[in-house]
One Martini backbone bead per residue (centre of mass of N, CA, C, O) as a GRO file, in nm:
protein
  347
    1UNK     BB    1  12.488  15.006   5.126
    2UNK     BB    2  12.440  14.731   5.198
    3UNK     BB    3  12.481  14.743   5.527
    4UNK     BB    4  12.241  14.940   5.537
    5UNK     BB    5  12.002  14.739   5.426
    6UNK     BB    6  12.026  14.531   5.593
    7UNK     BB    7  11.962  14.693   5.871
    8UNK     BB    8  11.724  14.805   5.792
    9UNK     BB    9  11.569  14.518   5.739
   10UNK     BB   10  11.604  14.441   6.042
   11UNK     BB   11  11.487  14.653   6.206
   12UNK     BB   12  11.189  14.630   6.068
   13UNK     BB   13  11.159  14.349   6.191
   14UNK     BB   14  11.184  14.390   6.515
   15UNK     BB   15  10.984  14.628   6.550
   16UNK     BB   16  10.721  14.525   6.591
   17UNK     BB   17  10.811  14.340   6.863
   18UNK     BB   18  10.900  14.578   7.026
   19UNK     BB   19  10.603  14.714   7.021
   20UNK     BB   20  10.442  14.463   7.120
   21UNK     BB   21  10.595  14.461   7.407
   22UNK     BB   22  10.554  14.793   7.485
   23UNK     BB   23  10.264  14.698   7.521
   24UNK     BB   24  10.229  14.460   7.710
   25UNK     BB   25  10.363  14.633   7.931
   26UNK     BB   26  10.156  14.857   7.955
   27UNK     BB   27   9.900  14.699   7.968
   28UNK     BB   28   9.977  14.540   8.242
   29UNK     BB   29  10.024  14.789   8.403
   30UNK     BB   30   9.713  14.918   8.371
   31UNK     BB   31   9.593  14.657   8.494
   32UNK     BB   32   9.724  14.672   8.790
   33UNK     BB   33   9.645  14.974   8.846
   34UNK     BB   34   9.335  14.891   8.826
   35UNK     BB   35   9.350  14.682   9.042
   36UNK     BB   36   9.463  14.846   9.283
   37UNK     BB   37   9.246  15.085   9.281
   38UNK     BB   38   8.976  14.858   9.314
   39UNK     BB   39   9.102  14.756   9.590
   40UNK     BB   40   9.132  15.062   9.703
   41UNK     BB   41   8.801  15.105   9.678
   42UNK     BB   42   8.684  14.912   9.824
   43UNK     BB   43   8.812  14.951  10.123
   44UNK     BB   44   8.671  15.225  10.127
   45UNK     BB   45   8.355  15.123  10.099
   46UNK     BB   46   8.391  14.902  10.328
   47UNK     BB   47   8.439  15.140  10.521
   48UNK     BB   48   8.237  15.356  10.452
   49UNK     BB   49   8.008  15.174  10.560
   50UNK     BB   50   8.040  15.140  10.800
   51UNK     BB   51   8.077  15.428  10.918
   52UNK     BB   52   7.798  15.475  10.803
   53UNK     BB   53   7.629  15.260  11.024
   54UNK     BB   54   7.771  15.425  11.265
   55UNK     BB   55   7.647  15.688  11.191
   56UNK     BB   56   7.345  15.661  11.150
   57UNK     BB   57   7.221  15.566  11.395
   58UNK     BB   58   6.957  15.629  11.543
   59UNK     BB   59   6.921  15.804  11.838
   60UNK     BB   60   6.707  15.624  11.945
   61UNK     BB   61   6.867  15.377  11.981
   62UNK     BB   62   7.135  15.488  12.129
   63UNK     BB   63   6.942  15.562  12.373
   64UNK     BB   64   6.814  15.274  12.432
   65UNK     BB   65   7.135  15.126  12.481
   66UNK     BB   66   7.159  15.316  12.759
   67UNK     BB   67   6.918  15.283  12.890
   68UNK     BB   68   6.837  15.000  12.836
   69UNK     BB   69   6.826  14.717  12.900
   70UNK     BB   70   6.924  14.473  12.727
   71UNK     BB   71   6.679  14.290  12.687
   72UNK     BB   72   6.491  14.574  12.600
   73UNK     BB   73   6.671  14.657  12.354
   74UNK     BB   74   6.594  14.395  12.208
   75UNK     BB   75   6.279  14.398  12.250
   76UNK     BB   76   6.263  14.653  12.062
   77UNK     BB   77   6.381  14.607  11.843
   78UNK     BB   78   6.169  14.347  11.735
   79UNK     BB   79   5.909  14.528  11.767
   80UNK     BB   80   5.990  14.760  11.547
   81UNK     BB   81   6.073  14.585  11.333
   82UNK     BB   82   5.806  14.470  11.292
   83UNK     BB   83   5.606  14.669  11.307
   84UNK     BB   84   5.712  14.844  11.036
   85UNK     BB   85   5.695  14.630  10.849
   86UNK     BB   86   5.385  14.497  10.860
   87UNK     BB   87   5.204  14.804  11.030
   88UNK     BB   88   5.200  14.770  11.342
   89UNK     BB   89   5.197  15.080  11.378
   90UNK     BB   90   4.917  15.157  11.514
   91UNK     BB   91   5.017  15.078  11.770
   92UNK     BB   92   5.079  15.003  12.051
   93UNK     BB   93   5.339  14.769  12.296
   94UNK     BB   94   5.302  14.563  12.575
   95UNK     BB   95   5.630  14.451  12.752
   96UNK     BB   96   5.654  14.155  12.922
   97UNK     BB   97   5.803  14.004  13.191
   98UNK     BB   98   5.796  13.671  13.302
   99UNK     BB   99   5.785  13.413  13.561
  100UNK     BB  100   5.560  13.285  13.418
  101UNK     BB  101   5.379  13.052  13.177
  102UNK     BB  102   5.118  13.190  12.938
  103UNK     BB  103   4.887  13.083  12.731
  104UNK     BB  104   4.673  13.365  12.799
  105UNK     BB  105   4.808  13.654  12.817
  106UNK     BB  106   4.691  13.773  12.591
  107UNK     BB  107   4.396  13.812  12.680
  108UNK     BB  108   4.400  14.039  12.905
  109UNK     BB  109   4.515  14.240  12.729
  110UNK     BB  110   4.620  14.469  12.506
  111UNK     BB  111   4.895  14.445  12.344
  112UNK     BB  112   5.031  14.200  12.506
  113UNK     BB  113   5.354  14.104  12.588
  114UNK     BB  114   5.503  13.810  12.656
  115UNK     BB  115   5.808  13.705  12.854
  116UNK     BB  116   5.968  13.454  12.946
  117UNK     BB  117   6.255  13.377  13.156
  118UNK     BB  118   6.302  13.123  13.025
  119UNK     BB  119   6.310  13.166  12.725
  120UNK     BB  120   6.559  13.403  12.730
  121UNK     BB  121   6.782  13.187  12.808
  122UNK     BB  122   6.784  12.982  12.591
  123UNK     BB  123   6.820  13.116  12.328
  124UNK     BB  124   7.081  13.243  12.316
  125UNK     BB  125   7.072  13.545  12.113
  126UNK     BB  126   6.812  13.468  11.940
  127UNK     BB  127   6.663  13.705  11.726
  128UNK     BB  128   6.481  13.474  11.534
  129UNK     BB  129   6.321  13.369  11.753
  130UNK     BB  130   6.227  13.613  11.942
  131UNK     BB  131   6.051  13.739  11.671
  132UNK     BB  132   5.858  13.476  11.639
  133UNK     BB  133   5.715  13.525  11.940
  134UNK     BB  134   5.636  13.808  11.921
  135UNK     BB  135   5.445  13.748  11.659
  136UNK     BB  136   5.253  13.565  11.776
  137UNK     BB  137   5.140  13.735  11.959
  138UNK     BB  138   5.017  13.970  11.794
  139UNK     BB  139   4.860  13.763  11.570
  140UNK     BB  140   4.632  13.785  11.810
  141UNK     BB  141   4.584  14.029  11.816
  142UNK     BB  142   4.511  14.080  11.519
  143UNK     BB  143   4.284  13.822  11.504
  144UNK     BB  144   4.102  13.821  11.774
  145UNK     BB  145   4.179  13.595  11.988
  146UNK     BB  146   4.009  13.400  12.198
  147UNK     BB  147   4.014  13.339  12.535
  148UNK     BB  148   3.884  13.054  12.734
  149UNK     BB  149   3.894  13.057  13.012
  150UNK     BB  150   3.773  12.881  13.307
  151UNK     BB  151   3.582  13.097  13.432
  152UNK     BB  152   3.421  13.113  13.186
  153UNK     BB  153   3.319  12.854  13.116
  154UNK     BB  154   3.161  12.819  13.382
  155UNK     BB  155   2.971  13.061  13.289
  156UNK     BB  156   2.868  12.908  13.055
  157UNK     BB  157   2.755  12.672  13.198
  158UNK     BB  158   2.557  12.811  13.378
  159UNK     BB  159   2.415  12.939  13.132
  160UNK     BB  160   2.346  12.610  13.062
  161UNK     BB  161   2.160  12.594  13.294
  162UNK     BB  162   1.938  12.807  13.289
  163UNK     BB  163   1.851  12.725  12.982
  164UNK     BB  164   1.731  12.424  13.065
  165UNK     BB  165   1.521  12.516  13.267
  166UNK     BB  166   1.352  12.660  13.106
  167UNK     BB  167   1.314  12.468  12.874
  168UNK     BB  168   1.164  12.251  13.116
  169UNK     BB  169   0.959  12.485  13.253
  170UNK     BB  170   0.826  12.517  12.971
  171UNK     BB  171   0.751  12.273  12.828
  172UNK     BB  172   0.547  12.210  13.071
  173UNK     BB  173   0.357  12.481  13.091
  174UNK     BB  174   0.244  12.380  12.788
  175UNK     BB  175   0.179  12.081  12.858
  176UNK     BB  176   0.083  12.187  13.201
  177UNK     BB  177  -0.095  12.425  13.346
  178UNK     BB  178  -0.312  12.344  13.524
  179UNK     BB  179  -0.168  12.133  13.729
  180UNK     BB  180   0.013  12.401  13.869
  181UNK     BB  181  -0.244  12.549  13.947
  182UNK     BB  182  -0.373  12.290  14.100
  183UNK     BB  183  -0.167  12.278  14.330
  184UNK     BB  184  -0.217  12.564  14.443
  185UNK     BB  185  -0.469  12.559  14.535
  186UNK     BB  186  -0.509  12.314  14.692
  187UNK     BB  187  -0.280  12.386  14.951
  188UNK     BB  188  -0.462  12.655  15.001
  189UNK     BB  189  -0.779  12.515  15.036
  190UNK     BB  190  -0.687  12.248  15.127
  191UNK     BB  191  -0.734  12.065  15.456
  192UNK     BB  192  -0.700  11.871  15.663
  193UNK     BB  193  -0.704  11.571  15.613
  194UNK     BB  194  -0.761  11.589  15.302
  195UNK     BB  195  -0.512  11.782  15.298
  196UNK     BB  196  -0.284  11.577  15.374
  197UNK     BB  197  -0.377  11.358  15.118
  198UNK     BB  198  -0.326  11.542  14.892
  199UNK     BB  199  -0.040  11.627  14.952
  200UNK     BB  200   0.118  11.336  14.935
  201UNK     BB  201   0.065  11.310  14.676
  202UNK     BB  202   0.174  11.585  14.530
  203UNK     BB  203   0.440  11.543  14.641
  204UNK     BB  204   0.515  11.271  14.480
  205UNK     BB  205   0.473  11.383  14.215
  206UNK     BB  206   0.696  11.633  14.243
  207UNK     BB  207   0.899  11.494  14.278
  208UNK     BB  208   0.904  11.313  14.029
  209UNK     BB  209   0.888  11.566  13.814
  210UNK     BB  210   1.195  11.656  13.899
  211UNK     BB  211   1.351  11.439  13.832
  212UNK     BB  212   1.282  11.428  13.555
  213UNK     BB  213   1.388  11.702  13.505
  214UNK     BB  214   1.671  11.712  13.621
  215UNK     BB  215   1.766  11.496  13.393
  216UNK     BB  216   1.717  11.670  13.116
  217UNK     BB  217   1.866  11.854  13.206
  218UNK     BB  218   2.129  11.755  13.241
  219UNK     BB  219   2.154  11.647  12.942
  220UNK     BB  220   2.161  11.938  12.818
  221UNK     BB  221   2.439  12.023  13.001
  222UNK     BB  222   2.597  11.719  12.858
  223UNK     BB  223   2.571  11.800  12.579
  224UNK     BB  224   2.664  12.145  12.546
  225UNK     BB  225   2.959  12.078  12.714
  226UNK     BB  226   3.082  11.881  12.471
  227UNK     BB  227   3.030  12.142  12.257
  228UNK     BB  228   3.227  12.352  12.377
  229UNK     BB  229   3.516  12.176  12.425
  230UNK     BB  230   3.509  12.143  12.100
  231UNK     BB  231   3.512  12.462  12.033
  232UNK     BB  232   3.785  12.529  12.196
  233UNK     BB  233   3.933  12.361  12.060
  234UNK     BB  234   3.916  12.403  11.742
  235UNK     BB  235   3.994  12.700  11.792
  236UNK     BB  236   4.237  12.669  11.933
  237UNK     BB  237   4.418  12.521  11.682
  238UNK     BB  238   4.370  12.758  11.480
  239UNK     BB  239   4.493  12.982  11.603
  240UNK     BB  240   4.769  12.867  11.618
  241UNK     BB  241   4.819  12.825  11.364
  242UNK     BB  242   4.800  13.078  11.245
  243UNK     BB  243   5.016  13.238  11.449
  244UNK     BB  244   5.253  13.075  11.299
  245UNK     BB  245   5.172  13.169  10.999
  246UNK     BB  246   5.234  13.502  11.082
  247UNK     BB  247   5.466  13.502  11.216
  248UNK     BB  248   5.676  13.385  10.979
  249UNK     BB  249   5.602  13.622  10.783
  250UNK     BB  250   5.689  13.873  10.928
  251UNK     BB  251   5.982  13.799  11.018
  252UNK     BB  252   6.067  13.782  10.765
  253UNK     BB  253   5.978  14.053  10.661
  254UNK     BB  254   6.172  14.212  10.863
  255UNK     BB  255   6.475  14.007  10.842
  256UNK     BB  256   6.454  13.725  10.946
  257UNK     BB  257   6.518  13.432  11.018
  258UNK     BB  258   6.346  13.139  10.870
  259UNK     BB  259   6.458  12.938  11.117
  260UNK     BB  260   6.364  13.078  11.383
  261UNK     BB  261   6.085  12.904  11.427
  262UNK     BB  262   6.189  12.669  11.489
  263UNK     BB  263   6.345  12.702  11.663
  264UNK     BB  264   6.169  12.798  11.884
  265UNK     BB  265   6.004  12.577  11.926
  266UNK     BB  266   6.256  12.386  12.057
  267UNK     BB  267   6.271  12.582  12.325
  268UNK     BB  268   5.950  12.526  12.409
  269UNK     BB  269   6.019  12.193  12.449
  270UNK     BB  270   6.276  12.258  12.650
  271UNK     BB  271   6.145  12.427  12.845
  272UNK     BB  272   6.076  12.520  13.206
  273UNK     BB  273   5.778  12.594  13.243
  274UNK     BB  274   5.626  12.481  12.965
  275UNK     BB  275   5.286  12.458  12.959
  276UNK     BB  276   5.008  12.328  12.755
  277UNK     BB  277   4.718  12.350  12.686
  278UNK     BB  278   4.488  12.107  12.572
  279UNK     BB  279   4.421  12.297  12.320
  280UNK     BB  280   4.726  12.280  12.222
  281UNK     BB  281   4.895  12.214  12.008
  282UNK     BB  282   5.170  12.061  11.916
  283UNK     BB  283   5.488  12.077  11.839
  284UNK     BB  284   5.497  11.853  11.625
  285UNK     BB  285   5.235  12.003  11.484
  286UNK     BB  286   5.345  12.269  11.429
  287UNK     BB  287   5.582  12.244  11.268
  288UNK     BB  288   5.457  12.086  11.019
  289UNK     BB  289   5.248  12.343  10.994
  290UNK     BB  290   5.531  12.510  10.900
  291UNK     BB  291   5.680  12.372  10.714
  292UNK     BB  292   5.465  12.411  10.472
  293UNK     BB  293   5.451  12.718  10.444
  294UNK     BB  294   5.769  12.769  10.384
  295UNK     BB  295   5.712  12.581  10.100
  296UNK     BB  296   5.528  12.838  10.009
  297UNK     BB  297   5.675  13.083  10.059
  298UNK     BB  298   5.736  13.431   9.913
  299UNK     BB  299   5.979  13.566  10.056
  300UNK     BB  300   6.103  13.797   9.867
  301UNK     BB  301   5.849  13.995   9.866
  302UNK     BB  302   5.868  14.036  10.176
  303UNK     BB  303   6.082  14.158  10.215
  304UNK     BB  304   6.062  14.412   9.998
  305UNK     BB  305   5.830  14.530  10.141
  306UNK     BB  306   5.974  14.541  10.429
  307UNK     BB  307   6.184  14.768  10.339
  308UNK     BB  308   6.007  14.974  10.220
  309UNK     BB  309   5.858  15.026  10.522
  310UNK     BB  310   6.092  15.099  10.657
  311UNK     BB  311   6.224  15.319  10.493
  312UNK     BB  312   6.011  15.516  10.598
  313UNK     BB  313   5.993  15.448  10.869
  314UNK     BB  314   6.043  15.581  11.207
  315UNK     BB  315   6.133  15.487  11.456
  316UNK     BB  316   6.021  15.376  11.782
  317UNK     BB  317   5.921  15.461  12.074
  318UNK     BB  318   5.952  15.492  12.420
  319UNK     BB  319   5.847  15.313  12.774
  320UNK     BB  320   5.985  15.278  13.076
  321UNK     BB  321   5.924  15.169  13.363
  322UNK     BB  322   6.010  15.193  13.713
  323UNK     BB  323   6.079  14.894  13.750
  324UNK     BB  324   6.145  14.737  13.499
  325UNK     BB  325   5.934  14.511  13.382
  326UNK     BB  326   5.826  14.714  13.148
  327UNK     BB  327   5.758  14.808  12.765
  328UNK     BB  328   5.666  15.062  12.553
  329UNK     BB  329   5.565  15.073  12.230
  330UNK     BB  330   5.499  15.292  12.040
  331UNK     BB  331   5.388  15.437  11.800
  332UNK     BB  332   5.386  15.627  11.545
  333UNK     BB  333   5.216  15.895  11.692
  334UNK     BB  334   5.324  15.812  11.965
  335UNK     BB  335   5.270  15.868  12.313
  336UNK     BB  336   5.083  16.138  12.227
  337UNK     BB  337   4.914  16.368  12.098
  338UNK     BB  338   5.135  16.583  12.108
  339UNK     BB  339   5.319  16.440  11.973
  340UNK     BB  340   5.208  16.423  11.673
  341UNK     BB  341   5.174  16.670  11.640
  342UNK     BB  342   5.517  16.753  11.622
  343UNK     BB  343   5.560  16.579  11.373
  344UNK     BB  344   5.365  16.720  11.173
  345UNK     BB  345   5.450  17.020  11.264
  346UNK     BB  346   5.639  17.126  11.503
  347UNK     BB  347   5.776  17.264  11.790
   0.00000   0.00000   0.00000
């Protein structure tokens, strides 16, 4: 009886032990069993997020990647995806590649969005530097910027010069309209000798008072010439300021990369056959106020903005030239009226 009390009593002691034991056991095993399940949860949504994103593929973009040349593309792509996220689908946007860069093409038509093929070598690649520079042009195109062509300039002070003849040849006739009468009277009906030699004193009377206006004029056209000169400079380098703190602003919330625009800048400094006429500030004015902007903006509301603008709307349509020079990106509304009504009602 002692040796079973003995027995049973060590028993009772290991108990508890041999217990506690093959709970740590199972525990162990179930940890374990939860993290393999876990790891092969992730792979198999890490694979199947792939798989999503390759089978969502709007059928419109694929399309687009088996027809259209590579870079057009990629600028449908960031044209659509700016114009989405932005709200400026609601208008087409007309792409053309350029060879020689023009730093007024956009004022020549609406919605024309220019690309020079000089920089489009130099990007390499970078998809948020060329979403800069294409939001930069539409930038001009919304805030209906003006650009004063030399052409435009020559006619503007043609009209300041017929402005200062009238202003000097009117402000003649009220200071002295007899005068000019009687040049005319004398000249009809004055002859012979004494109307030679009153037409000669006339004559040189008139040539004076001629140099004189014209001294005037000129005056009047040489000082309104210098403030034209000034408010072309001042509105130009506002321009240019704007449309770059609207490129970054736009670019950022359509999910581009926000050194993009820095990187942009640094392209355009660097390529052959960029150059700017004297109204536009220079690349390093540029950079300056916009590293400024970058450092004010509240990027997180904008891509949240962006994405939510995005996930409403579907891609835009497209339409490439004949000779594939350029590229039409569709409004939301479609091609024409006709895509229209079958988006609303259905074909």
């Amino acid at each position: 009886m002692k040796i079973q009390t003995v027995e049973m009593s060590a028993l009772k002691t290991k108990l508890p032990a041999t217990l506690t034991c093959l709970c740590l056991i199972i525990s162990t095993s179930l940890v374990n069993q939860a993290k393999a399940t876990s790891n092969a949860n992730r792979i198999d949504n890490s694979t199947n997020n792939i798989n999503n994103k390759t089978n969502n593929i709007n059928p419109i973009y694929q399309k687009a990647k088996t027809q259209l040349p590579p870079d057009f593309y990629a600028l449908y792509r960031i044209v659509d995806r700016l114009s989405r996220a932005n709200e400026y689908d609601g208008r087409p946007w007309q792409i053309v590649r350029s060879a020689k860069y023009d730093t007024q093409a956009f004022a020549k038509n609406a919605n024309l969005i220019p690309i020079y093929n000089g920089v489009l070598e130099q990007l390499g690649g970078d998809a948020s530097a060329l979403a800069c520079m294409i939001s930069h042009e539409m930038a001009h195109h919304k805030q209906r910027h003006q650009v004063i062509t030399n052409i435009e300039k020559a006619g503007i002070i043609t009209q300041i010069r017929e402005e200062a003849i009238a202003q000097v040849l009117n402000r003649k006739r009220k200071t002295s309209p007899v005068a000019i009468i009687g040049d005319f009277v004398v000249r009809r009906v004055i002859g012979g000798t004494i109307g030679t030699v009153v037409n000669g004193v006339l004559d040189n009377r008139n040539n004076r008072r001629f140099r004189k206006q014209q001294k005037r004029v000129n005056a009047i056209v040489e000082k309104k010439t210098v403030e034209l000169e000034k408010n072309i400079l001042k509105q130009s380098r506002e321009d240019e300021f704007e449309a770059d703190k609207i490129a970054y602003l736009a670019s950022v919330k359509a999910g581009f990369d926000k050194q993009g625009c820095l990187r942009a800048m640094s392209v355009l400094n660097i390529t052959k056959g960029v150059k700017f006429d004297e109204n536009h500030p220079t690349i390093k004015e540029r950079i300056a106020a916009l590293k400024v902007v970058m450092e004010k903006s509240k990027n997180e509301s904008l891509i949240a903005e962006g994405k939510d603008n995005l996930f409403q709307t579907q891609p835009l349509t497209y339409n490439l030239s004949a000779n594939q020079t350029s590229l039409r990106v569709n409004s939301r509304h479609g091609a024409s009226i006709g895509d229209d009504i079958d988006r609303m009602f259905g074909s």
